[in-house]
N, C-alpha and C positions, 0 to 999 in steps of 0.2 A: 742672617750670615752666621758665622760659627769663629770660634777661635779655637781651632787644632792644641794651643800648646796649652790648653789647661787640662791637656793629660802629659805626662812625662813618666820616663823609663827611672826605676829609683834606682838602679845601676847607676846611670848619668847625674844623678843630683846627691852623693853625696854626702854633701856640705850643706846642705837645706835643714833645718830643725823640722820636721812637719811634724802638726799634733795627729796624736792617732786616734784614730775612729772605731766605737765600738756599736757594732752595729744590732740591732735587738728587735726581735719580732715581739708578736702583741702574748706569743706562749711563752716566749723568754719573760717577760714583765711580769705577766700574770702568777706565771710560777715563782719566780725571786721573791717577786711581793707575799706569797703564804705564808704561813705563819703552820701551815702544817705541810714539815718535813718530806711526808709521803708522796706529798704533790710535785715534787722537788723542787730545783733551788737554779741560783743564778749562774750562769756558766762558767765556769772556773776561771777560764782568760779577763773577764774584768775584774779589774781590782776594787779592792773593799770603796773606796771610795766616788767612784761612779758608780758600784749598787747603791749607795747610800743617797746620792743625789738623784736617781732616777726615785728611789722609794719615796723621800723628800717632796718629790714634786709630783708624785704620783705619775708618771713617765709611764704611757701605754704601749707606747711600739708603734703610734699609729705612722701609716706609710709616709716617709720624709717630714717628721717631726723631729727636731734639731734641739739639744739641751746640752749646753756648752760648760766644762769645769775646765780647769789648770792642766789638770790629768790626764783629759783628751774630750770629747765628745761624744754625747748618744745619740746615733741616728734611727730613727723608727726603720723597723722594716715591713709591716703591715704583719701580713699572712705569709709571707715568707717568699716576696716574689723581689724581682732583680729590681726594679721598679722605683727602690729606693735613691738609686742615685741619681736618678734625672732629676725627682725632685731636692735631693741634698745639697746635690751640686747647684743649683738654684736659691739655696735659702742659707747658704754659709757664705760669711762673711773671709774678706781677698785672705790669703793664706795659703800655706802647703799644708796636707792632709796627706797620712797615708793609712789604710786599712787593717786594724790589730785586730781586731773580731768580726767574721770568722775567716778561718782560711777558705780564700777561693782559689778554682784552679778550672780546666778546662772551658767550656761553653757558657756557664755562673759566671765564670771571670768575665772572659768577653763581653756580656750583655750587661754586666757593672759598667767593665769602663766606658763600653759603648753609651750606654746612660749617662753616665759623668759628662761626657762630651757633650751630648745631644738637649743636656739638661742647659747648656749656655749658649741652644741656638734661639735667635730673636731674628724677625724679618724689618730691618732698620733702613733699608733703601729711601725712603722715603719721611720717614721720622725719627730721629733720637730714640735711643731707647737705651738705658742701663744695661750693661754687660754683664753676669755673670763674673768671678775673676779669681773663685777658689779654684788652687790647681792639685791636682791628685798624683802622689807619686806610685805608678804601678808598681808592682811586685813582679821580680825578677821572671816567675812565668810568666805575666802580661806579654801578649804580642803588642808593642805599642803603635809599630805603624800600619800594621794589620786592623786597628782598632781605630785610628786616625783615619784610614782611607772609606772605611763605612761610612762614619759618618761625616765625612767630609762631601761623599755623594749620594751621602740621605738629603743632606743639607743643599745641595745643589739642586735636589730633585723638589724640594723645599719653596726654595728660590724663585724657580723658574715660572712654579705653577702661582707664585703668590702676586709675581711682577704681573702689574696690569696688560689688556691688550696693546694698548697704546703705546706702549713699549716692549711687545713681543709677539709682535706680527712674522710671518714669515722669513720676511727678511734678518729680524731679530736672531730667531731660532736658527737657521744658517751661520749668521755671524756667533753663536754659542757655539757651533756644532764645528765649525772651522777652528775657534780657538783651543777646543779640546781634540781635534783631529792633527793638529798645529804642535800639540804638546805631547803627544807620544807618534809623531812620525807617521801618521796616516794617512793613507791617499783619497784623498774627497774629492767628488764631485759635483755637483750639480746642472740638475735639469730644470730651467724657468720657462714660463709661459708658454709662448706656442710651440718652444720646442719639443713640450707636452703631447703633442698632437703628431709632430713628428717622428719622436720615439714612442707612439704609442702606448700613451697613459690619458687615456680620453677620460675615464672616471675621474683622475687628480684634476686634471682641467677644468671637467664642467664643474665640480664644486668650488673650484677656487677662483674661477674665471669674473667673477661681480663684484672682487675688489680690486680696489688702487694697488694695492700689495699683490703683486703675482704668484701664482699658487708654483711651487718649487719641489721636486723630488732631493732631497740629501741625503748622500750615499756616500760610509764610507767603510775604508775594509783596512786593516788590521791583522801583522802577527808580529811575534816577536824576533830577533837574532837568529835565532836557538828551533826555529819551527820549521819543520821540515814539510814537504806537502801532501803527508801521510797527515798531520793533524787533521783534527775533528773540525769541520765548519761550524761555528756560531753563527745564526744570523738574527737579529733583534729587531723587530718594526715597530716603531710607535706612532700611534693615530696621532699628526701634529693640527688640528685644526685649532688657531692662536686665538680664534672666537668664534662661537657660533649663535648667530640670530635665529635659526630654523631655517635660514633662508624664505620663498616665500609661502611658505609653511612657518610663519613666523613666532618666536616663543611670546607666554606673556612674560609678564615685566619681572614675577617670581623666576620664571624657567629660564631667565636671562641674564638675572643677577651673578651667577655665579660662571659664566660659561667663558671667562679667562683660563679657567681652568681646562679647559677642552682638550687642551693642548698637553693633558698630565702624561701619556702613555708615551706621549715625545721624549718628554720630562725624565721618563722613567729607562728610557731608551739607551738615552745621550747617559742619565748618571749611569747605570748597567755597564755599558759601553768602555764609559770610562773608568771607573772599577777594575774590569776585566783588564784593559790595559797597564792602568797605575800597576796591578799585582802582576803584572807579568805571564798570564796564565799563557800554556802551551796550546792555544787553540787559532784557529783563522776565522777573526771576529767581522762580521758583516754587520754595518748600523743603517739601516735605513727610515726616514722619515718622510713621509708625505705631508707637506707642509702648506695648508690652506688657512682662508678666511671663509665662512662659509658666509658672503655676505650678501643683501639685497640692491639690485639696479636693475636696469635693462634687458642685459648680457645673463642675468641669474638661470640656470637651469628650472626647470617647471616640473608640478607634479603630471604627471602625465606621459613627459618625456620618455621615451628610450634610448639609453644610455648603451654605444659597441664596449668593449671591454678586451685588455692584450690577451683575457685567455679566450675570447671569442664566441664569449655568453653576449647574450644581450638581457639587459636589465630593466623594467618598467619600474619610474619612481611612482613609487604610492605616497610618496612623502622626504620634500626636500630637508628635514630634519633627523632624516635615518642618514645622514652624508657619511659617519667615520667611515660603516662598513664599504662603501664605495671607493673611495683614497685606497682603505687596507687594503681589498681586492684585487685592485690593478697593480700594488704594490708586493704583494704575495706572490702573485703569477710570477712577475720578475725575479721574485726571489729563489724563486724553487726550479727557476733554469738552471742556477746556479750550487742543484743538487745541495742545500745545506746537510751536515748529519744531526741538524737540531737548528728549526725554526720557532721563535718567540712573536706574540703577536699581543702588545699591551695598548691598550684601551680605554678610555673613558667612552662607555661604548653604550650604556644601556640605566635607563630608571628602574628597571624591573629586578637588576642584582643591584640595589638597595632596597626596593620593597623583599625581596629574597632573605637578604643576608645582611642589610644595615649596612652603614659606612665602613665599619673595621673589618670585616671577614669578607675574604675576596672570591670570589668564583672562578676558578679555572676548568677549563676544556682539553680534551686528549680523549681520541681515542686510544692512547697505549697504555696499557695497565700496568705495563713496568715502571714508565715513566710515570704516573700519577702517583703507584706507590711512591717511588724517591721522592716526588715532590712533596708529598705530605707528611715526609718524613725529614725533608728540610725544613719542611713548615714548623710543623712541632718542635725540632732542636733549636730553630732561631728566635721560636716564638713571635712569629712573622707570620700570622692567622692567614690561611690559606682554604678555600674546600672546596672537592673534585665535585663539576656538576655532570649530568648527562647530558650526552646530544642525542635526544630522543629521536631515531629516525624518522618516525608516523606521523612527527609536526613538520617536516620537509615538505609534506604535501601546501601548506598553510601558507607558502612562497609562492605558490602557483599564480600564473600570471596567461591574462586569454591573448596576448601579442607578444607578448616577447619571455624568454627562457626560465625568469624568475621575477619575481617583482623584491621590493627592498623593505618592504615590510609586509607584515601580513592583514587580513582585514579583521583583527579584532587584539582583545590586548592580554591577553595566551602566552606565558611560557617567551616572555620580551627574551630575555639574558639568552634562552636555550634559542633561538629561533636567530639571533646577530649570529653564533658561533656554527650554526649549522649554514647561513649564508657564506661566511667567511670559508667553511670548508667546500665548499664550492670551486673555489677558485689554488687549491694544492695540488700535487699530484694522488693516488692512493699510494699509502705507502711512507708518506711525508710526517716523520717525528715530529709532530708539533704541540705546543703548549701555548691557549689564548687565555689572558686574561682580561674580567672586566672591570674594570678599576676605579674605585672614586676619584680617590688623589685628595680626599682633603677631610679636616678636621672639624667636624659642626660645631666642636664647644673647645674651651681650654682646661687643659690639666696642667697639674704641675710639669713644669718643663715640657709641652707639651701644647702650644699656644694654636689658638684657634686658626687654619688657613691650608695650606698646602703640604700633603702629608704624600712622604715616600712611602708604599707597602708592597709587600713582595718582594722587596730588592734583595734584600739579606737571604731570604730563603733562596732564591732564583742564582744568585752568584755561589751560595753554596751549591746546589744542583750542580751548575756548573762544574765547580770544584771535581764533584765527586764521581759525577758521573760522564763527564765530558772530557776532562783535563788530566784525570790520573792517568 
């Protein structure tokens, strides 16, 4: 969970004494510390007395190392990356602070304070856990509730993926999805179990159909006052499956540990979603979630199976553990009735974009070269690690199936990440601006501020996307 107000606008406060923070990378140090002139020297804005105590204690700069005087505070800043305040914010004792070295201002600012915030989130649902409770007074450029609503739905996205299944089954995620649908006036609805069948989402069904929990399609749509119906369509889908056993293609006990998380691109959805609303953007936001249990009984679909589908493929399962791309695709088709000018498809979808790219760097899909450019230029300014893969056309053949139109995976283990994203585009129209990603959603180790579990990525970049290329 997060507490918002250990960031504050220092317009508003005044009447606060906060010490100031002098903040020093590991060249600032090194150089102060010489003792030959040429090398240079310590930056003019601190005073003699904090170079004297950093010299004193041999104060390196290393990233969120804290050396506290009367005078104000050193905070490391490593190499010189924004980085330091998640962990500062984290290791300074309750207090106001506010920032005397250096001046920040645009995109540096943002990702400071966003750090300060994000640096006093902890996932405490379920255990005590000490709080963070330094609060940071921005500086008159700080956007502070522009800076609050990021991470307030990093933190949500956080959340979600970290809650067990046990308590965020389908029905869970609907009642999340209503309460933020609830909170900015959005018209939701949902489609449960066999009406599945009747509106024509047989993929959402057979994957969800083998648990007690009913597999649910939620959908909700979104604009503001002020939007007229010339706006641009937003439409955002995230693979909601709230656990996956393999079905009966069943994981081992490794490949199963962690599959609460399944349910991240949901996760990623819903916080997007609500972002986009919180900020008011001028666009007609579409959220849709296909929301299963991929579970074992009776009733489970089979490898073997052939699966109809709303856009009228038929699909041979090679494997009831390929399930997200299934949900996504009947989910897609419906989307792209509804002509989006920008469809989003986020996913915990693939092992193969982490043997690829590791947990932090995400793989996205597009065929538009415009929109990949901005994306990866969102990526870079938000530092929201992003990178464009191919959809190799010549592994399309590697889908091929002797009964029915595609099969759902291929027979060997080839290009996993490119090979979801070429099935997924199956099911669009040509034509159809889309952007997939395949997403972890979670954090294998802990860093400072930074705690091992359930990790938003992409979001910042993708709401900026938005931003600039959708909303202006």
């Amino acid at each position: 969970m997060l507490n918002t107000d250990l960031l504050i606008d220092q317009r508003e406060a005044r009447n606060f004494d906060a010490r100031p923070l002098f903040i020093l990378t590991t060249e600032d140090c090194a150089s102060g510390r010489s003792k030959d002139e040429a090398e240079g020297k310590w930056p003019d804005a601190v005073p003699e007395s904090i170079r004297q105590l950093a010299t004193l204690n041999q104060f390196t700069g290393k990233t969120g190392s804290v050396l506290s005087h009367e005078d104000g505070v050193l905070v490391g800043a490593g190499n010189g990356s924004d980085d330091f305040a998640i962990a500062a914010a984290a290791n300074l004792p309750a207090g106001y602070y506010r920032i005397a070295y250096p001046a920040l201002a645009g995109a540096s600012l943002e990702r400071v304070l966003l750090g300060w915030l994000l640096g006093g989130y902890r996932f405490d649902r379920y255990k005590g856990a000490a709080a963070p409770s330094a609060i940071l007074m921005a500086p008159p450029q700080g956007d502070v509730p522009r800076v609050r609503r990021l991470a307030k739905n990093t933190a949500l996205v956080r959340d979600l993926i970290n809650t067990p299944a046990g308590d965020m089954l389908p029905t869970d995620l609907e009642n999340t999805a209503r309460t933020i649908a609830d909170a900015s006036k959005a018209r939701l609805n949902v489609i449960t179990a066999d009406a599945l069948l009747t509106d024509n989402f047989p993929m959402v069904h057979a994957v969800g159909r083998a648990s007690d929990d009913a597999p649910r399609l939620i959908d909700f749509q979104w604009s503001n006052d002020h939007t007229d119906e010339t706006a641009p369509r937003v439409t955002i889908i995230g693979k909601g499956v709230c656990f996956d056993s393999g079905g009966l293609n069943i994981k081992g006990a490794n490949g199963m540990s962690l599959m609460k998380k399944d349910m991240g691109g949901a996760a990623h959805a819903l916080g997007l979603g609500q972002l986009i609303m919180e900020s008011n953007l001028p666009v007609r936001l579409r959220v849709l979630v296909p929301a299963v249990e991929n579970a074992i009984s009776g009733s489970a679909f089979r490898p073997g199976d052939v699966l109809q589908t709303r856009k009228g493929l038929t699909v041979e399962i090679g494997n009831t553990d390929a399930e997200g791309r299934l949900i996504l695709g009947d989910t897609m088709t419906y989307a792209c009735e509804d002509q989006p000018d920008l469809l989003i498809t986020l996913a915990t979808l693939t092992g193969a974009a982490r043997v690829a790219l590791g947990p932090e760097v995400i793989p996205f899909y597009t065929d538009d070269v415009a929109l990949a450019h901005a994306m990866k230029e969102a990526s870079a300014d938000t530092q929201d690690p992003a990178w464009h893969m191919p959809m190799w056309p010549n592994y399309e053949k590697m889908l091929a199936s002797p009964v029915a139109d595609l099969n759902n995976i291929s027979g060997n283990s080839f290009a996993g990440s490119i090979l979801a994203a070429l099935f997924l585009r199956r099911f669009i129209p040509a034509g159809q601006r889309w952007l997939h990603f395949d997403l972890y959603g979670w954090r294998p180790g802990s860093e400072p501020g930074r705690p091992q579990g359930g990790e938003a990525q992409c979001l910042r970049a993708l709401f900026t996307l938005i931003e600039r290329q959708v909303a202006r």
